[in-house]
N, C-alpha and C positions, 0 to 999 in steps of 0.2 A: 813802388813802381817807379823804374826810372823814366827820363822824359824821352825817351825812344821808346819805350814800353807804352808810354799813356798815347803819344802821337799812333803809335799802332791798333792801340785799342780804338779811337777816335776813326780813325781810318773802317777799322773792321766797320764798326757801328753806322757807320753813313753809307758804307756800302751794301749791308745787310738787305736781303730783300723778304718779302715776306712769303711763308712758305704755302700760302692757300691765297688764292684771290679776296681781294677786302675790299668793298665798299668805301663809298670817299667818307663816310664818319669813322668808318674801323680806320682808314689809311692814318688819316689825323692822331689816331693814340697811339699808331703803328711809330709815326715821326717824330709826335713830341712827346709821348711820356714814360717813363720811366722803366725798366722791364726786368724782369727773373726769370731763372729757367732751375728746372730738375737738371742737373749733368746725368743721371743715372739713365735719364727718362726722356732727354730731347735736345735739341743743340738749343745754342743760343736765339738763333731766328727760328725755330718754332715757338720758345717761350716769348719771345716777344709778339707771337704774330697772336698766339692763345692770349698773353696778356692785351693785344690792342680788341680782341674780340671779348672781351670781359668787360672791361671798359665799356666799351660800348652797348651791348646788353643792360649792364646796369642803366647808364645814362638814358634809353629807351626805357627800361622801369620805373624811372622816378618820372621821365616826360610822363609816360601812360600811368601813376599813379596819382598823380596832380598834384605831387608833394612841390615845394617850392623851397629855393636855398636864399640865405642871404649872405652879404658880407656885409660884416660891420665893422667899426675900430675895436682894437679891444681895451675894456676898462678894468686894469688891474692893478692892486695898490704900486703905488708910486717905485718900491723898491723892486717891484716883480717889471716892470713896465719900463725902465730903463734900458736900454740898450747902447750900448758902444758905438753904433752908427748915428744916431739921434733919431731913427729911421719911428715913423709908427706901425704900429703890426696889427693884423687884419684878424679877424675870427669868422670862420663861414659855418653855417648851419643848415643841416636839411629840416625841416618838418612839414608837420603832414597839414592839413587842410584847416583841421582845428587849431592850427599855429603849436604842435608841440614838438619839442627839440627831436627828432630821432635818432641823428649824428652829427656831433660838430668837431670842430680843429681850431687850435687857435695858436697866434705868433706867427701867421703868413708875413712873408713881408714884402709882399706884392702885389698889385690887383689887377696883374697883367690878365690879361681874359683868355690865353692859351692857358694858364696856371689855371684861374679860376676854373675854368672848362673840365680840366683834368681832374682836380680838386673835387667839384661836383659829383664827376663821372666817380672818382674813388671812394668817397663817403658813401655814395649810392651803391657801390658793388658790397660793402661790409653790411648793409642792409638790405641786400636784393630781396630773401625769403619777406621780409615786412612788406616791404616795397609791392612786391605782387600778391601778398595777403589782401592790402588797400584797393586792388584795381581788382581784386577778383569778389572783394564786397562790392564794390562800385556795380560791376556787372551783373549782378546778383540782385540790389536793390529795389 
């Protein structure tokens, strides 16, 4: 992509709107995180606006399952754990109540709290069906 091409795409992107009404938590994944679309099946701003309500959905699953995330440094031998910046890198994990891992990531290299937010929100969407398993034993009990 040349750099008239990428300033255009930047442009498209900020100017996108979303193509159903969103709530100020959907607005949030709507602006900052990351987004995909089917071309066969939707333009660009509906996948984004489906991806900002995915996100969100999840991040209400893991609120309403009482699972809990951390971030930590991560500890990896010395040769894995080097990095070119000098930077430390982050690992975040979801689990559930009895402290057991149920998704994690690791080599963040950020602990900005939009990133982290998002982060959450995304581990929590590749575990939604668990996620609402836990809160509908909960309801259940």
């Amino acid at each position: 992509m040349n750099a008239h091409n990428a300033r255009t795409a930047q442009a498209d992107t900020a100017a996108m709107l979303p193509t159903q009404p969103l709530d100020k938590a959907q607005r949030f994944f709507f602006d900052n995180a990351g987004y995909s679309w089917n071309p066969r099946k939707e333009t660009p701003a509906q996948g984004r606006t489906r991806g900002a309500m995915a996100l969100r959905a999840a991040e209400q699953a893991y609120s309403d399952a009482e699972a809990y995330a951390s971030v930590e440094f991560c500890v990896w031998p010395d040769e894995i754990a080097t990095y070119e910046d000098g930077e430390q890198r982050y690992m975040m994990a979801i689990r559930d109540g009895d402290g057991h891992t149920m998704n994690s990531c690791g080599a963040m290299d950020s602990e900005d709290s939009t990133q982290r937010r998002i982060m959450h929100a995304e581990l929590a969407l590749d575990i939604l069906a668990e996620l609402r398993e836990l809160t509908a034993a909960e309801l259940t009990a």
